[in-house]
N, C-alpha and C positions, 0 to 999 in steps of 0.2 A: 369493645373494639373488635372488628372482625378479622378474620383469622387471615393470613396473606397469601396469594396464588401459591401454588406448587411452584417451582423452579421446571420454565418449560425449556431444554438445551437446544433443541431447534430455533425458535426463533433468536435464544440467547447467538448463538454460533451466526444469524440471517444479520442481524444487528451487526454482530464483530466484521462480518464478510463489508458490508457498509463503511463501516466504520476504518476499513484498510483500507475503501478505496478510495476515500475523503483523503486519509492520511499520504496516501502515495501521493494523490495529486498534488497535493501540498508541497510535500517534499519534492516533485518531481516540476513543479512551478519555481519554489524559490531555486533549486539547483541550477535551472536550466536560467534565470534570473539573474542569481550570479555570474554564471557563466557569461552570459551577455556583458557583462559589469567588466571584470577580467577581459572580454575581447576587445571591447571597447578601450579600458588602458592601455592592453597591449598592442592596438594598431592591426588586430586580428581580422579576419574574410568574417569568421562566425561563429558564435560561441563554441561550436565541436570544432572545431581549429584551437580554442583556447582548454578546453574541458574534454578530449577526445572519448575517456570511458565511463561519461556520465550515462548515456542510452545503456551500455552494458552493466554498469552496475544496478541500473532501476529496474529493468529486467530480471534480474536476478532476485532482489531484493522483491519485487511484485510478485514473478512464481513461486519465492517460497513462502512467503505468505500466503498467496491464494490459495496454493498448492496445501499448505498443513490445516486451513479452516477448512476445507474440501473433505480432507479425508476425516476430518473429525467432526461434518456434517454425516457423511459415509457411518460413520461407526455407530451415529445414533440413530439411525433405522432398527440396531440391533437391542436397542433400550426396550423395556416394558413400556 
């Protein structure tokens, strides 16, 4: 059996950074999704008339995740 690569953290971290932006969209498709669903019942102009701080919470939720793969792509320049 051959022996398995080294654990390389850069591309691990390049993957995860991917891997958030699949996840946001997702999340930021079906929110905005429902919301449309909700404006629609409620005889709403547009989903942000029905869901007003869906934009600000995905914001939030997007820089702090970019934001913490970031810095912990950052810390591993400092790896052997």
């Amino acid at each position: 059996m051959p022996e398995p690569r080294p654990f390389r953290p850069r591309l691990f971290l390049f993957r995860m950074l991917a891997g958030l932006f699949v996840a946001e969209f997702a999340l930021m498709f079906y929110s905005i999704w429902h919301c449309a669903m909700v404006a629609r019942e409620m005889s709403e102009a547009t989903p942000v008339d029905a869901c007003p701080k869906v934009g600000q919470r995905a914001q939030e939720l997007f820089t702090l995740s970019i934001t913490t793969v970031l810095s912990l792509l950052t810390d591993t320049n400092k790896l052997p």
